[in-house]
N, C-alpha and C positions, 0 to 999 in steps of 0.2 A: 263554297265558291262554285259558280257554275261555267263551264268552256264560253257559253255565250256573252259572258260579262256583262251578267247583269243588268238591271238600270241605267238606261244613257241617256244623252239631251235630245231630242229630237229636232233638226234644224230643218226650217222649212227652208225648199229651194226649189224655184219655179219649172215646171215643165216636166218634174222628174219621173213622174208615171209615163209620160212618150218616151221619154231619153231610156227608161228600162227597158220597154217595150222592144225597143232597139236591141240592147245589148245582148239580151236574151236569145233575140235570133242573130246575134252577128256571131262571125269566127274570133271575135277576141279574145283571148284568154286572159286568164291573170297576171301571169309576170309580164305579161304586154301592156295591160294598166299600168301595174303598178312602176314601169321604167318610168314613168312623169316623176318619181320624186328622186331621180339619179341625177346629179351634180353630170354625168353625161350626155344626159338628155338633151335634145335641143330645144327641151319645153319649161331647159333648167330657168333659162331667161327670160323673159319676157322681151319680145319685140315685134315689130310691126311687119306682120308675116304676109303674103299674097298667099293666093288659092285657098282652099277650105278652110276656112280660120271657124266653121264648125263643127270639127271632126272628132269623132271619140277622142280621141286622147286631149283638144283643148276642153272636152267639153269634162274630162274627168278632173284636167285641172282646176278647169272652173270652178267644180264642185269643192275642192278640196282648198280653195281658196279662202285665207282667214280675215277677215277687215281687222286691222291693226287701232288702238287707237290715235296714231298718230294720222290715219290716214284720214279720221274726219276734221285733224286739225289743217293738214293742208286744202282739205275740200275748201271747210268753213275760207279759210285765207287766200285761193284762188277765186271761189265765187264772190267775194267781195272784189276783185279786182274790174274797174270797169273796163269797156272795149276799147278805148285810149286811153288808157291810167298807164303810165310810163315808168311801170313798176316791177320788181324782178323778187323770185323767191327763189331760193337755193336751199335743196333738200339734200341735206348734209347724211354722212353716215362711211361706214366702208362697205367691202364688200362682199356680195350676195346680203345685205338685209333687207331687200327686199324694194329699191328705192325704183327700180326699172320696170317693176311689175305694177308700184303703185301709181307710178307717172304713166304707166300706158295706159291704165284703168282713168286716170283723168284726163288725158290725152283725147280718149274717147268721146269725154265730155264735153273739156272746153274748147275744143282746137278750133272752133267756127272764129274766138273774140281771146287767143293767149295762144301765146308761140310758148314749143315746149322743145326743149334739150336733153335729151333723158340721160344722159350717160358721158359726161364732162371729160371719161378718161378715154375716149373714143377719139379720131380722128379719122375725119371720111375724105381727107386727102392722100393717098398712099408716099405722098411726099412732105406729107405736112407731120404738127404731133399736135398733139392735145391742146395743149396751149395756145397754139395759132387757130386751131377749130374755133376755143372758145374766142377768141379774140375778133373773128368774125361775128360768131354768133353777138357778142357785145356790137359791133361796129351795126349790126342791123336791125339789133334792139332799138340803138340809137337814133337810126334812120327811118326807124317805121312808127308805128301809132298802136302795136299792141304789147300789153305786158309777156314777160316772159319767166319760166317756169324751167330749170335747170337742176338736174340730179349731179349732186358730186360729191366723190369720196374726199375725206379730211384731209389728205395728203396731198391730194391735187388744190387746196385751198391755199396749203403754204405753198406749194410750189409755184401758183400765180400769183401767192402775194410776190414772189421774187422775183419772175418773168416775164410776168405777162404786161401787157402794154397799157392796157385802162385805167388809169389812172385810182380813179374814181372806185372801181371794185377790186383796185389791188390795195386801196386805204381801208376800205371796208372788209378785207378779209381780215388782212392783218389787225385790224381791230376789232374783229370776234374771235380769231385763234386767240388773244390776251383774252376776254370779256365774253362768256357765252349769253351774255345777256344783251349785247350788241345788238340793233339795229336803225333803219332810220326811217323815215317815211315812206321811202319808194325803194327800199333795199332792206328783203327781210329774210330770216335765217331760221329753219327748222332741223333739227338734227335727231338722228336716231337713238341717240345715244341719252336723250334727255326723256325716251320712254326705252325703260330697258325691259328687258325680256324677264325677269324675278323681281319679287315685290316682297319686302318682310314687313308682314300685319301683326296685328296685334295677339292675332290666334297664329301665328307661325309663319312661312310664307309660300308665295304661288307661281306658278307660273301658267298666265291667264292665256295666251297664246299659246306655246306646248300642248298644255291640258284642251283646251278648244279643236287643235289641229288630231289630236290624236283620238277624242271624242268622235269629230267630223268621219275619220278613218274608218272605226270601227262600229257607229254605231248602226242598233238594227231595222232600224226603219229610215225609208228616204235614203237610200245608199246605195251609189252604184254600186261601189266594189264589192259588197256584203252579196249585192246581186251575182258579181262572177263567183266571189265565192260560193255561192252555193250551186252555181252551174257547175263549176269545175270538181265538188263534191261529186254531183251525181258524174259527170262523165269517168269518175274513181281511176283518175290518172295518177298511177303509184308517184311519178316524179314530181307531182304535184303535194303529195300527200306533207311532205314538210312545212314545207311555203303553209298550205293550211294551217296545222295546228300551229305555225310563229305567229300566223293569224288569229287565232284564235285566243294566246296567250297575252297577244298586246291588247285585244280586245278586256282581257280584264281591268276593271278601273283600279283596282290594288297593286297590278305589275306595272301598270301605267305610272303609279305615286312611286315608286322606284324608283325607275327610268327617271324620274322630272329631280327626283332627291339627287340620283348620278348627274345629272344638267347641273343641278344648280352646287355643288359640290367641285363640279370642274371649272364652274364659274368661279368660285370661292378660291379654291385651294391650288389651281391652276390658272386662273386670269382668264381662263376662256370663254371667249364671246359668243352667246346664242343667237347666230343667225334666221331666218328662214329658211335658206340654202344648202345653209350645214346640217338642221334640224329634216329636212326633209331626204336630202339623202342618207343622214343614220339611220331613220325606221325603213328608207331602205334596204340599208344592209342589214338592217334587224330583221326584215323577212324574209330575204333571199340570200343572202350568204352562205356558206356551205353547211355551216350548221345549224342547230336549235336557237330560238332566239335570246335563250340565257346562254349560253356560248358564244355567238356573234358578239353579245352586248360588251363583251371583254376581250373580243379578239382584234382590237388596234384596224389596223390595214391603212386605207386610205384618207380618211376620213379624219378631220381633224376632231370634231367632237369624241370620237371613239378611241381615238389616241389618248387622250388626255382620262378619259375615262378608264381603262385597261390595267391604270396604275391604283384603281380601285377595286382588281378582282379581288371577290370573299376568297376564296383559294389559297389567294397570299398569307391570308391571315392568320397567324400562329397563333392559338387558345390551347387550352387546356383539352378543350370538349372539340374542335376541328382538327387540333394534332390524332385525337384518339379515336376520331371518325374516319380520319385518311387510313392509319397504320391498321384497326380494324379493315377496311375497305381492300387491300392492298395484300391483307394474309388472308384475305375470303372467311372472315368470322364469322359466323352465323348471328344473323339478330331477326327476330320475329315478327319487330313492329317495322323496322326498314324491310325485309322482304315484302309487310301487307301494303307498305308503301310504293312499294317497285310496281307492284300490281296495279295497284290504284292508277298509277300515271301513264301505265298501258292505254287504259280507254280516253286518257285525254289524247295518244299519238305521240306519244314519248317512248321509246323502246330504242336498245341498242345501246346504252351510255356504257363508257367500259373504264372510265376514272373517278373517283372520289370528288377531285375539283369540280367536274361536271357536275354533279348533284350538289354540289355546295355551292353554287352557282344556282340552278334549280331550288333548292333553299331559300335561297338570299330573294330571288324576284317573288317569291311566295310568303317570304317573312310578313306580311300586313294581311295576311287571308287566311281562313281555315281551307286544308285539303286532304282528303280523304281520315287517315288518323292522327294526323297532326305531327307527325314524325318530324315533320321539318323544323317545328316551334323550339323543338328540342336547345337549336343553336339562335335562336332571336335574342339574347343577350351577347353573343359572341358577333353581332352585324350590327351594335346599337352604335350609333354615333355619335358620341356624347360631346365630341367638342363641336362638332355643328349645333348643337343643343344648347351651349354656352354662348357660343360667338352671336347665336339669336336672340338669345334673352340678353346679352349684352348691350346689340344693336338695339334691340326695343326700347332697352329704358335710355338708353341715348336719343333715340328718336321719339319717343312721346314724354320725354319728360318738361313738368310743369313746377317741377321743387316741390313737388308736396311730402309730407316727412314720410311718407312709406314709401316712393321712388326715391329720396335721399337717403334711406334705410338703405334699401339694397345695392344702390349704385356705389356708395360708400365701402359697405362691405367688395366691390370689385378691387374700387380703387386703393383701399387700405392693404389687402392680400393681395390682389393680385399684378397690379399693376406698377405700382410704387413698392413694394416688395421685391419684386424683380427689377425695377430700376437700380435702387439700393444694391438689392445682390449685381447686379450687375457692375454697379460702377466699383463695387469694395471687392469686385471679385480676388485682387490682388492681396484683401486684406481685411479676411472674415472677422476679426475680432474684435472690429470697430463697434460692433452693436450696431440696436436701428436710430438711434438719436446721429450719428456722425456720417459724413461723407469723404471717401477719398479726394485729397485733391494732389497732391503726389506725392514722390518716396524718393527717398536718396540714397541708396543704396540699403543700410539698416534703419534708415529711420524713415516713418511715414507721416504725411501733415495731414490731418483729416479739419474738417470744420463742420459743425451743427447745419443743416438744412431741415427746414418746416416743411417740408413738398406737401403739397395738400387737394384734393379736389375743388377744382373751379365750377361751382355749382349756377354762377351768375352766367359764362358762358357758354357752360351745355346746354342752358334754356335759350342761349341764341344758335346753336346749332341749326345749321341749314343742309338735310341729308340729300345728296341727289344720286347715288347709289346705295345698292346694297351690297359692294364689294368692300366697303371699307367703313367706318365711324371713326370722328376725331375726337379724341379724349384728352381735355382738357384740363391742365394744371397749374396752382401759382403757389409762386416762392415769393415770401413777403408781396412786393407790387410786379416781380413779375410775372407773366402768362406764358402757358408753353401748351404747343399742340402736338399732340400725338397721330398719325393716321395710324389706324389698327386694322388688319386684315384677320383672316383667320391663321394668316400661317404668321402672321405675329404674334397673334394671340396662344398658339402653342407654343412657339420659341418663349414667351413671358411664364406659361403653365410649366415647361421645364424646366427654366433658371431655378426656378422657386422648389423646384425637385431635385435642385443639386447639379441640373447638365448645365455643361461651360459651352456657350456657342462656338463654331469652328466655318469653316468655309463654304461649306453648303448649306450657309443661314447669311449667307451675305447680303443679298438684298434687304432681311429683316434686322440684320446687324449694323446697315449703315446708319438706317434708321434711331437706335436704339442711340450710338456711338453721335448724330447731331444732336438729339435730345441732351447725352449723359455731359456733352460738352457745354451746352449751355448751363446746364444748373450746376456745374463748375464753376462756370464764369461767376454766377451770381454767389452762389456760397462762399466764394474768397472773398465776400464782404462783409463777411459774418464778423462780431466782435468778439469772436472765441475762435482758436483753435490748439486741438492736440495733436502733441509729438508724440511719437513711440518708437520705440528698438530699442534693443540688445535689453529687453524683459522690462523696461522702465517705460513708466507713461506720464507725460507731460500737459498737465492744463494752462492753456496763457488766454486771459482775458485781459481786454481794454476794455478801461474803469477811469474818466475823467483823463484822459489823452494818457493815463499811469498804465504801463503792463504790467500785470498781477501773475505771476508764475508761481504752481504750486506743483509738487509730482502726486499724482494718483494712485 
């Protein structure tokens, strides 16, 4: 592993040999750059600025600006709009995703032949609210002769479906909040959420934005900031000297795969949404925060992505081989290859750590790279994340499956163990000794009624499976003719790996529990149809079958 990280993309971006030229002799420093990615900034937003609108700092933002793909989709669907087309797009999303920055970036473009509105939840009457703004902005859509172009968070959709006075775009919200497939001829709908920020491929998954933005940051050619950095190197300003080397660590593409693995992790296992906003100001409390950047990365504060993340420091984690690294660390034990290691990360600009956690932290972001004698690899089984590993290959054969008998191999083998496994254990939890042929269906004090259910995988409807995230797959079941759909997330996918391990769900599995409790209630309903059921208590077990409208009662 080298501090410089290696191999990068190199993006071309116009003018950049003058724009160094510049920087080089200007007084900028570094953390003066780099405040364009602080949620504080006033460069956090985009808007339509007077006076220098090309001043280093927009021009660093510029740089560090990502094209989204959704943004060539509203291109392509504005430039089709003609100079009287009497037609309106509304770019959906919440907020900081980025909708205000791509609207001014077209704004630029088309504002000669389309009225644009960038910010729906805005009202530029100090007496007015949002609602009445847009209600204008409609009434002069209506009055004039050009189409129009309107940024709004999803909240403010329903809100004007209830509110607002237009008849006309308060039918049409309301009929894409139901339908995100909604629209009509002269009223069309783009939402952000229909290009998300993680993608699970066939080879594992990405996140094409993150990895781009963070590319663009650090790499070494065509780069302003690479430029101050290596100013502020020679000017060997000790208070700088941190900020550096956090620099130099993000710079590796290996700490980078981390980082994007904690994104999409928080995404998964916390529901959190990756912004642009929220993404840009985490790397910057990843280089400027008070400490190292594997410190920072789990030290919470403000930031919502880092919050959510925090609840994933390696530090927490109890092993065999971390327990025995701390309590060594702690009694000052002597070890040989961790001393030639303390050494080594000297010349990367790491010096001073004075806890265990710290280095297991330090660890954890170097677990995908070799450094110096490898000391760290030590604990790369104790950081593996195997249910992420699961819940991917789970998703995969739910999203490319075509029924062929070796995706019905494997998906089978989910649905057999794991999932209808833990249905079962779940529903009989009252009443382990029904076996796997019976289901509870309930009890009377000593006695329990159970009846036969076939639960089986629905192989015909997983091939119509339609995925439009990667926070969730629906797993699909039927009981004789009925069908039953499951959403599975990751954190239901472990609540399901534990039933099966013997843990009884309790209150801080609610969300995954209610879940679980509409399914076990349906395939209730349908198995009290069964033509068999047994009774049991007080040590006796009863079979009744209907046999030609006859009940056939035997004891077992």
């Amino acid at each position: 592993m080298r501090p410089d990280g290696g191999d990068v993309v190199k993006v071309n971006h116009g003018a950049v040999g003058f724009i160094f030229s510049r920087y080089l002799g200007s007084k900028m420093r570094l953390k003066e750059a780099l405040s364009v990615l602080s949620k504080s900034s006033p460069f956090a937003v985009s808007t339509e600025r007077d006076g220098d609108t090309h001043s280093q700092l927009e021009e660093i933002k510029s740089y560090l600006y990502i094209e989204m793909p959704i943004e060539k989709h509203v291109d392509e669907v504005i430039s089709s709009f003609g100079a009287n087309d009497k037609k309106i797009l509304f770019l959906c999303g919440s907020s900081g995703d980025g909708k205000s920055e791509l609207l001014t970036k077209a704004k630029e473009k088309y504002s000669q032949r389309v009225n644009f509105h960038l910010d729906a939840t805005h009202s530029f009457d100090p007496h007015g609210t949002a609602i009445q703004t847009l209600d204008n902005e409609f009434l002069k859509f209506e009055q004039g002769n050009k189409p129009l172009v309107v940024g709004i968070n999803t909240g403010m959709l329903g809100n004007y479906a209830e509110e607002g006075q237009n008849e006309t775009i308060r039918a049409s919200f309301a009929r894409y909040l139901q339908n995100r497939n909604f629209e009509t001829q002269n009223i069309k709908f783009i939402n952000f959420e229909d290009y998300p920020k993680f993608a699970i491929r066939e080879n594992g998954y990405d996140s094409d934005f993150a990895q781009k933005l963070l590319q663009r940051l650090t790499q070494k050619n065509d780069n302003i900031i690479r430029q101050l950095v290596e100013k502020e190197r020679q000017l060997g300003d000790y208070d700088s000297q941190r900020v550096l080397t956090n620099f130099e660590m993000l710079s590796i593409p290996s700490v980078q795969r981390v980082i994007i693995d904690l994104l999409f992790k928080a995404r998964l296992m916390r529901d959190q949404f990756l912004t642009a906003r929220a993404l840009l100001d985490f790397i910057h409390e990843l280089l400027l925060a008070d400490g190292y950047l594997f410190d920072n990365l789990f030290a919470g504060g403000g930031n919502e992505l880092a919050n959510k993340i925090q609840d994933f420091d390696p530090a927490n984690l109890r092993t065999k081989e971390i327990d025995r690294f701390i309590l060594a660390f702690d009694l000052n034990l002597s070890n040989e290859e961790f001393e030639e290691f303390k050494e080594a990360i000297k010349l990367f600009g790491i010096e001073g750590l004075t806890s265990g956690a710290q280095y297991l932290r330090l660890f954890y972001i170097l677990k995908y790279d070799d450094f110096a004698n490898n000391y760290h690899k030590k604990y790369q089984e104790d950081f593996n994340a195997s249910l992420i590993d699961q819940y991917i290959s789970v998703y995969q054969l739910h999203k490319g499956y075509t029924g062929s008998p070796e995706q019905k191999s494997e998906l089978k083998v989910f649905y057999r163990d794991t999932l209808i496994a833990a249905i079962r254990a779940y529903i009989n939890r009252n009443a382990p000794k029904l076996g796997k042929k019976y289901y509870l269906l309930s009890d009377f004090g000593e006695y329990q009624v159970a009846a036969p259910a076939d639960l089986s995988m629905d192989s015909d409807a997983i091939r119509q499976n339609t995925m439009r995230s990667s926070a969730f797959f629906n797993a699909r079941l039927k009981l004789k003719s009925k069908q039953f759909i499951l959403p599975i997330n990751i954190n239901l996918l472990s609540l399901l790996l534990s039933i099966n391990n013997g843990y009884r769900p309790n209150k801080h599995d609610k969300n995954s529990v209610i879940l679980l409790d509409e399914l076990a209630n349906e395939i209730i309903q349908e198995a009290k149809s069964a033509c068999e059921l047994v009774i049991t208590g007080e040590g006796r077990r009863y079979q009744l079958e209907l046999n030609d409208e006859e009940i056939m009662v035997s004891e077992v």
